[in-house]
N, C-alpha and C positions, 0 to 999 in steps of 0.2 A: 387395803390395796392402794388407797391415794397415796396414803402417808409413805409406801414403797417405791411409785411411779414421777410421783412428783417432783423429786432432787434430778430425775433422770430429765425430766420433761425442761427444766430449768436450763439445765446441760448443753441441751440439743437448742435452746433458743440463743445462747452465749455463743453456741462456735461461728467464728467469722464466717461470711461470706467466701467461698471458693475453696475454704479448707476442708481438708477430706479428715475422715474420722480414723483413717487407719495411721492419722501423719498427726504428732502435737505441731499445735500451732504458733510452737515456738523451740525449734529441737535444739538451738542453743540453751537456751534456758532449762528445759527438761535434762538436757546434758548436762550441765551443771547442776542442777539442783541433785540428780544423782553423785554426783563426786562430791559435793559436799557432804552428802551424809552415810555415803557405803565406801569403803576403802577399797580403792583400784587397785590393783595387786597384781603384777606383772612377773611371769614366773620365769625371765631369763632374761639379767643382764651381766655383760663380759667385764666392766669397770677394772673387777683384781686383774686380769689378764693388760687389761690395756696399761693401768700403772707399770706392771711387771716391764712390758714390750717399750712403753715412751722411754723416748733418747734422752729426757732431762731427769722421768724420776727413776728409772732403773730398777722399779721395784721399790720405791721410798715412798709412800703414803703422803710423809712430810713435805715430798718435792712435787706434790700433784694434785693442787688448791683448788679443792670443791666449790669452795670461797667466791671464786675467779670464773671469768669466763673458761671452761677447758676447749683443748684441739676436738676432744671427740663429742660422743653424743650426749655426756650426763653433767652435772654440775648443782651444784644448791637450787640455785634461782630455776634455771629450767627445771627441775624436781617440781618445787613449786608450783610453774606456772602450769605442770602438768596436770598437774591435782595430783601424784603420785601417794597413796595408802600402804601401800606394802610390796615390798620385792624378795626377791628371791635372788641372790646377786649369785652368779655360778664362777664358780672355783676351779674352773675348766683349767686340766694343765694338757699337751696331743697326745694322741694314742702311739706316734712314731719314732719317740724317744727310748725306744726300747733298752738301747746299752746302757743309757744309766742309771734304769730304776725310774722308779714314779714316784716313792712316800717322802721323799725330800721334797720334790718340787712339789706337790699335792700339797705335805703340811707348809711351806712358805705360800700357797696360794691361799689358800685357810685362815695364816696367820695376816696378809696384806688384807684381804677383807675383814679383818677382826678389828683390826688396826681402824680402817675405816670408818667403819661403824661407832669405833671408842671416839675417835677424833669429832666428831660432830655432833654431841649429845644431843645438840637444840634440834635437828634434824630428825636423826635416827633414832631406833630404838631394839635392844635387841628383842627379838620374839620367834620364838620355837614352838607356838600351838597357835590356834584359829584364836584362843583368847587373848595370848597375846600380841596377836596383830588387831586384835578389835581395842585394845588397850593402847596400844601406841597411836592408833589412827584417832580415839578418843583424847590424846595429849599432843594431838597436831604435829604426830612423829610420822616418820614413815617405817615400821615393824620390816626388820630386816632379820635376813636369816641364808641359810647357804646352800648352796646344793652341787654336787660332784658330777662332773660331766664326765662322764667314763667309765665303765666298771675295771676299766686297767689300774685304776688308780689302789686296787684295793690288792694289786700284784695275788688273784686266788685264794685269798685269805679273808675268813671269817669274820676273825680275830682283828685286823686289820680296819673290814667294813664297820664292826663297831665302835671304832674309838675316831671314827668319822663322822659318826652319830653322838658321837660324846664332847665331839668340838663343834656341833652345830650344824652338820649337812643332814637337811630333814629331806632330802630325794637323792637318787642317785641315777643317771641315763645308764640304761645297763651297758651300751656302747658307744662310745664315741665314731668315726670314720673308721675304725683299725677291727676286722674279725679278732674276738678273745677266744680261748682255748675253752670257753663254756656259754659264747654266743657268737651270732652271728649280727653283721651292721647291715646297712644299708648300700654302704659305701662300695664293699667289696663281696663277692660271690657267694655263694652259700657256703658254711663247711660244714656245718652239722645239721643244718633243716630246723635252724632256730635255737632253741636251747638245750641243752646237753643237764644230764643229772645233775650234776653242780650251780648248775646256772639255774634249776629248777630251786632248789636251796639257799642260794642267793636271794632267789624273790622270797623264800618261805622266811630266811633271815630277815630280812626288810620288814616282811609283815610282821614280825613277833617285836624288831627293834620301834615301828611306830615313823619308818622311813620311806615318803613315795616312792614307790618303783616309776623313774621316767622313760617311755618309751623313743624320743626325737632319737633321731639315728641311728635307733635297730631295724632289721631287715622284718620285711610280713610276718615272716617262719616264727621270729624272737617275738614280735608283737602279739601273734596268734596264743604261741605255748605260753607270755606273760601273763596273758588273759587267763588261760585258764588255769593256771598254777596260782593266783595269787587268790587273795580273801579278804582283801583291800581294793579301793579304786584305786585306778592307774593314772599318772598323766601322762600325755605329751607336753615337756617345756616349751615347745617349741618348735610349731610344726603346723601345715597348711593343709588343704583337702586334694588329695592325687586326682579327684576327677576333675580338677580346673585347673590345674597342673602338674605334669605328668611329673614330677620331677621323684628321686628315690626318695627323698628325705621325708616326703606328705605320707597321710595316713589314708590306704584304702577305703573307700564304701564295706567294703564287706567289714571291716575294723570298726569305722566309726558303729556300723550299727549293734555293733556287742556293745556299745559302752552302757546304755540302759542298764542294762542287766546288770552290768559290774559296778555303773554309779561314776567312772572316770572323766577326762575333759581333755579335750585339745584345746592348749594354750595358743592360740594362732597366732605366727610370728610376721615380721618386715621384715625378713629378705627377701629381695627382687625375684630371684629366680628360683623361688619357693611359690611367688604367689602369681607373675604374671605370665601365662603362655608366650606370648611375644618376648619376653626377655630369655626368657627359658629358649627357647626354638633359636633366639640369635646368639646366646652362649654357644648354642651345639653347631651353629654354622663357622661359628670362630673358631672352635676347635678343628670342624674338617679344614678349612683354609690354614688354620696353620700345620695339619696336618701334611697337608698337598704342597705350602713353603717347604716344608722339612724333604719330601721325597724331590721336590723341583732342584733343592739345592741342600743336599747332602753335607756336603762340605765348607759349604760357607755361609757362618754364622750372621753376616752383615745382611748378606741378599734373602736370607730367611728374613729376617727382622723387618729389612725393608717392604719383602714383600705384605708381609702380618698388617704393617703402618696403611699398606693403599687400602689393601681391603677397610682398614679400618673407617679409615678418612668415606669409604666410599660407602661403609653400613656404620654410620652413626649409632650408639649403645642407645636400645629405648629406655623411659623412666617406665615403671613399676607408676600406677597410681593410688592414693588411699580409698579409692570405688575397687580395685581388686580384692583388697586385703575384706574391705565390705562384702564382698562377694563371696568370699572362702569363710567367713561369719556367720552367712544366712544357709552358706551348704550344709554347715557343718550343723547349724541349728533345724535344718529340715530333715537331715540323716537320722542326727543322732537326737535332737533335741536341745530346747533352751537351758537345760540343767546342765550340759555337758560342753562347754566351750566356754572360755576366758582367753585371757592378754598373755602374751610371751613375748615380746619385741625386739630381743635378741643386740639392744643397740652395744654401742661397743664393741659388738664382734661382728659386725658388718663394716664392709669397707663404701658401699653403695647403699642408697637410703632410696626408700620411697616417697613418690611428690608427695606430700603433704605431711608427712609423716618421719621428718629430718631428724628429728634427737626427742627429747624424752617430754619435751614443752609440749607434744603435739596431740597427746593422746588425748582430748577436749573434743577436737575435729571429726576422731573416728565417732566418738558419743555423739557426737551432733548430727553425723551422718548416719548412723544408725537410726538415730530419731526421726530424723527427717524420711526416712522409708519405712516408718511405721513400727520400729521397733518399742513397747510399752516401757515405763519406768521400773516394772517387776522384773521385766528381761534384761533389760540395762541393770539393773543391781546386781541379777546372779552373773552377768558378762563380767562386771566390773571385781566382783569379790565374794560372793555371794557363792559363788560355787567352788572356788577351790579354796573357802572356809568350811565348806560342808566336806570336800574330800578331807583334809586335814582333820576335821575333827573325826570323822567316820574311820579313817587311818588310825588314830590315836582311841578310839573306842576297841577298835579290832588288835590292837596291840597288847592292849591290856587284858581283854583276854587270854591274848597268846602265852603270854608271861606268866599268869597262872596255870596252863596247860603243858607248857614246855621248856627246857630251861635253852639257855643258849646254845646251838650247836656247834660242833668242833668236829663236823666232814668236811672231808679234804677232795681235790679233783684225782687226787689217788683212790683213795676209796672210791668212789662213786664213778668215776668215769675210765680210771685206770690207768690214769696220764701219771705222772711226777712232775708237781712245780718245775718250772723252767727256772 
């Protein structure tokens, strides 16, 4: 029994004066020592979108110097100084483009992150499984890999989702902001009560192709029926707790607490009005005032505008702070649990950032603040990568079964729901 008590008794005479045991006595340093040796892994950044959208690269890889300081949130150096292990860069093309199709701009989005990845060998590295993001993060790469925001992008076709899976998108959100014809989003009202037969099939494809099913921007109904149609864990890329922010895009209590069971994780994201109620509550005030410009002044667009400017001048936009995003962290880990939540940061496709929390340098802060309110270095390891290596790999366990059980399917939203492709 000494020989057991002893290392502990040692322990207890070493911690400083006034520090408390549930706090390391040096949460930078525990934050770092975690990122040096567990791969951060962030499961949503916009990067290909923003090449695409910048005025100088127009979609040119070549005109948009990782090199260099950039306009937006990501760059080499900042990577870097993030500690950054592995991403998930998302291939997000909108759900609103209806008349001209998706599979062109979907595969140019595809192809500009591929691009990316090729251009910067010392940097990146490609990796499509939990090993090899443990491999790249071992040659001081950061394991890059794709993910498809949208199930539009797969225009109803099966056939389609897989050769998305064949170019590298190892998750797919089943919907972006736009209701699909075999789910329902967040964005916009119910039309089917979640997911439609097809959309059940969808996930069942996913699971046999070894693709996470991501839930950020489907509606409860989509989330509830994803849950229970798949045979794989789910993630959210990107995505907050609704009971600290009312906002559609967060994931309900009643959600988080199925994820045990299923093994999934909410990637917690920085956008403002995802994470903080004051920012949230003063979006919805700006919208009724510019509502009440629009009925004050019908007809003229200047005295609208004008009016929009005082309110403005007169409610200052709050900051979002890195103690919120902390806060939607520890919900999400008392709900659901420390196995079940990791990083999503969404940078790139936010226009508005959070204090502390500017561009991709910054993710050291959130680990230190975590520490600093008593989070362990075994929590900080599955926050950091630890757990959406385990979905990944558990994804890819369950797929490979599938594949010996079933061969690829070829149902259509005719068959099963009784629609005809549009």
């Amino acid at each position: 029994m000494l020989r057991r008590t002893f290392p502990a008794l040692l322990l207890l005479l070493s911690v400083p004066a006034g520090a408390s045991f549930g706090q390391a006595a040096d949460p930078a340093a525990l934050a770092r020592r975690v990122l040096e040796s567990t791969p951060l892994i962030d499961g949503h950044n916009d990067l290909p979108w923003a090449i695409r959208e910048s005025a100088t690269a127009r979609g040119n890889p070549a005109r948009y110097d990782l090199g260099t300081r950039t306009a937006g949130h990501t760059d080499l150096a900042r990577l870097r100084q993030g500690r950054l292990g592995g991403q998930f860069w998302s291939v997000y093309i909108p759900g609103e483009i209806r008349d001209s199709g998706y599979a062109r701009v979907q595969l140019e989005q595809i192809d500009i992150a591929r691009q990316v990845i090729a251009r910067y060998p010392e940097a990146f590295q490609w990796a499509t499984t939990a090993d090899g993001m443990r491999e790249a993060f071992a040659a001081g790469r950061i394991g890059s890999v794709l993910g498809v925001e949208g199930g539009h992008a797969i225009e109803n076709s099966l056939g389609v989702l897989r050769m998305y899976y064949d170019l590298g998108a190892r998750y797919m959100t089943l919907t972006h902001n736009v209701t699909l014809d075999w789910a329902d989003a967040a964005a916009e009202g119910p039309r089917h009560g979640g997911l439609t037969a097809f959309g059940v099939e969808v996930v069942r494809e996913m699971n046999r192709l070894g693709m996470l099913v991501d839930l950020s921007h489907v509606s409860p109904g989509t989330m509830s029926d994803a849950l229970s149609a798949t045979e794989a864990p789910i993630i959210f890329s990107h995505s907050a707790a609704r009971a600290l922010a009312d906002h559609v895009r967060n994931v309900p209590d009643s959600i988080l607490a199925r994820l045990p069971a299923n093994g999934g994780i909410v990637m917690v994201t920085f956008v403002p009005t995802f994470i903080s109620r004051v920012v949230l509550e003063h979006g919805r005030h700006r919208q009724a005032a510019a509502a009440a410009a629009a009925r004050q002044f019908p007809s003229d667009s200047a005295a609208r505008e004008g009016a929009l400017q005082a309110w403005d001048r007169a409610h200052p936009t709050p900051r979002a702070r890195l103690a919120e995003v902390a806060d939607h962290l520890e919900h999400i880990r008392r709900v659901a649990g420390v196995d079940h939540v990791a990083i999503g940061g969404d940078f790139d496709g936010i226009d508005t950032t959070i204090e502390g929390l500017e561009d991709v340098s910054t993710y050291p802060a959130l680990f230190t603040e975590l520490a600093r309110r008593g989070w362990s270095e075994t929590e900080l390891r599955k926050l950091a990568g630890e757990n959406i290596l385990r979905v990944m790999s558990e994804a890819q366990r369950v797929a490979s079964r599938l594949q010996r059980e079933r061969p690829a399917s070829t149902r259509t939203l005719l068959e099963l729901d009784g629609r005809p492709v549009p």
